[in-house]
N, C-alpha and C positions, 0 to 999 in steps of 0.2 A: 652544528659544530663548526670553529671557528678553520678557516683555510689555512695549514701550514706551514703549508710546503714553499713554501715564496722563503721564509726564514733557513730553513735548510734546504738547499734545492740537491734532489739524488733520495730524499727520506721516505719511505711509507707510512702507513698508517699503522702499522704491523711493527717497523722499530721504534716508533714514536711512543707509542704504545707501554713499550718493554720501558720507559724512565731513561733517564738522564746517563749517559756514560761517564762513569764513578772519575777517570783518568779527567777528567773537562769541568769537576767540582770547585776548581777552584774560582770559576767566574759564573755567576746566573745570568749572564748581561744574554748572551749568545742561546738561551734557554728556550725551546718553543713553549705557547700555553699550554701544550698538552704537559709537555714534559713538566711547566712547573705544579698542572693540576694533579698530576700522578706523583712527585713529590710531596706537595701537603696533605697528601690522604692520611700520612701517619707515618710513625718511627720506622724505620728501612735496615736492616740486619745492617751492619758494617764491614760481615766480611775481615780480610786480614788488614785491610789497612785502619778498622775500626777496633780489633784486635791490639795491636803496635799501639794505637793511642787509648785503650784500656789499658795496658801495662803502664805507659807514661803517667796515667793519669795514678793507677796505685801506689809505683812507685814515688810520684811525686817529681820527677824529672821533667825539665825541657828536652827537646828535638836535641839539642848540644847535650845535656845530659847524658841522653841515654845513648848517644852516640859514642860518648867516652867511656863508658859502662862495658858495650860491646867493641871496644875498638875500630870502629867505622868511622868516615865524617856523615857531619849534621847533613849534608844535601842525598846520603844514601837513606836513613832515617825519613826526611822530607816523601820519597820516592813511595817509600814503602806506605806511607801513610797519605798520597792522594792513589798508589794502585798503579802507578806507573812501572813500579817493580814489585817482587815480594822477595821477602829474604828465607835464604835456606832454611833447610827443615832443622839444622843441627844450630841452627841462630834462634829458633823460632822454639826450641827446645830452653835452652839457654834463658830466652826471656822469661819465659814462663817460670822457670826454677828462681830466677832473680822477684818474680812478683808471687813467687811462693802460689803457682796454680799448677793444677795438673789437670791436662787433654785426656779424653778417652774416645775414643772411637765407635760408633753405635750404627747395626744395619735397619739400614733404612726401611725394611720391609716389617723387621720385628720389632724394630729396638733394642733389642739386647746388645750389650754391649762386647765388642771384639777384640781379644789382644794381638798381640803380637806371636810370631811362633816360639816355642822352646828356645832356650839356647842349649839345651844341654842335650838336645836329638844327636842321634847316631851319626857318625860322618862316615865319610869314606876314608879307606887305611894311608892316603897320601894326604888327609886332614881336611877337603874340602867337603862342603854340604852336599846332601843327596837333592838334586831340582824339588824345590818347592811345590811343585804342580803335583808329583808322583805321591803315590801310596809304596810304603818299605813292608817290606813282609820278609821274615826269613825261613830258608829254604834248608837250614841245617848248619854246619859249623864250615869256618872259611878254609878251603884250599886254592892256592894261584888256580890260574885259567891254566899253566902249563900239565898241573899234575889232575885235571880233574876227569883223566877217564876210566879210573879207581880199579884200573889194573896193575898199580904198581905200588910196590913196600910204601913209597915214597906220599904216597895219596894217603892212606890210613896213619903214616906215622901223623904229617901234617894236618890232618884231623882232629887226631888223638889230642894233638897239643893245643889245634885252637879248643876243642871241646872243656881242658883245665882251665883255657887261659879266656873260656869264655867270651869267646869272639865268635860271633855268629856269621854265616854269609847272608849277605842283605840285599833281596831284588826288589826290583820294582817292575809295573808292564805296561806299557804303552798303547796308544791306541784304542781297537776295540776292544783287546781283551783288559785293559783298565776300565773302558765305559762298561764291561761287563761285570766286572766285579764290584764295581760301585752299584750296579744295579742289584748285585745280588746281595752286597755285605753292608753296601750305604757309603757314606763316604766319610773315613777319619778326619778330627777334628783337627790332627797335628803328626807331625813325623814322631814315633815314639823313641825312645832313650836306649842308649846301648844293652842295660841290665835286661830292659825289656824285652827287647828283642833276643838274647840269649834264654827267656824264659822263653820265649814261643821255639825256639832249636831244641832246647831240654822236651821241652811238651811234643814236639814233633820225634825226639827220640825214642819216649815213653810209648808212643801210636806205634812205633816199627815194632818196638820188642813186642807189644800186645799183641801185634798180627802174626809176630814170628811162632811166640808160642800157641797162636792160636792153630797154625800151620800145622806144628808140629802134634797138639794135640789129635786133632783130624787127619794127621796119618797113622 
């Protein structure tokens, strides 16, 4: 094998190895033989800057083109397409819609493919999302943290109303006792939906009265 390292001096044989830095494509002069031998082995995925110039090439656009398409200039277009930069994910969206394609997402291990979460999952009562990480489980119908030591009128009437008005209270657990339950239940695919979760309150309702009467049976 031929000595390299005189062409790039600081290089191993290790990044030599690894092909050409995409960002440096635009001149072969500067190329070691290895680099150019690991290049002509065959076709080389493109990545996003081969991406950007599959669109161009659908749509039929020059760098100018489709620079005026997206309202950018041609030298940010340029960027994107030797890898010196990439464009956001809501531009890169955009393109795709404009060359009439659509991305999907697939794990690596299975293949299957992965969407995005819900958007119609339960939120919290001040409107933000519950952390994506957690599992939502409800614990029965919402009263404030003030009124919930349910020795006051005030606790039961504020029950009574979210129970019509079918608002559940919604935990989640952290920690071990979340690795625990994942261990015991598995782990959900997706935060579930307001209606949902007011089914599992109703269903946890149903369990209380079943015991109540069971109580009372047995005395």
């Amino acid at each position: 094998m031929n000595d390299t390292h005189g062409d790039h001096p600081g290089k191993d044989d290790e990044a030599t190895a690894a092909g050409p830095d995409p960002a440096t494509w635009d001149s072969m002069a500067c190329w070691t033989e290895a680099e150019r031998e690991y290049w002509f082995l065959g076709p080389r995925s493109g990545g996003m800057p081969g991406m950007v110039r599959r669109i161009r090439r659908i749509l039929d656009v020059s760098q100018r083109g489709l620079a005026a398409l997206l309202g950018v200039s041609q030298s940010v277009v340029a960027r994107w397409e030797t890898g010196r930069t990439c464009p956001r994910v809501r531009v890169v969206e955009r393109m795709l819609g404009m060359a009439r394609l659509r991305a999907t997402v697939h794990d690596e291990d299975t293949g299957e493919q992965v969407g995005p979460m819900r958007a119609d999952c339960a939120r919290k009562h001040g409107g933000s999302r519950f952390p994506a990480h957690t599992d939502l489980r409800a614990t029965g119908w919402w009263v404030p943290r003030a009124e919930r030591s349910m020795t006051t009128v005030a606790y039961f009437t504020i029950r009574d109303r979210s129970r019509r008005r079918r608002d559940p209270s919604i935990r989640y657990r952290t920690g071990l006792a979340k690795a625990w339950e994942r261990r015991t239940w598995g782990v959900p695919d997706d935060h579930p939906a307001l209606h949902q979760l007011a089914a599992e309150a109703e269903h946890l309702d149903e369990l209380r009265e079943a015991r109540r009467l069971a109580r009372q049976r047995a005395a």
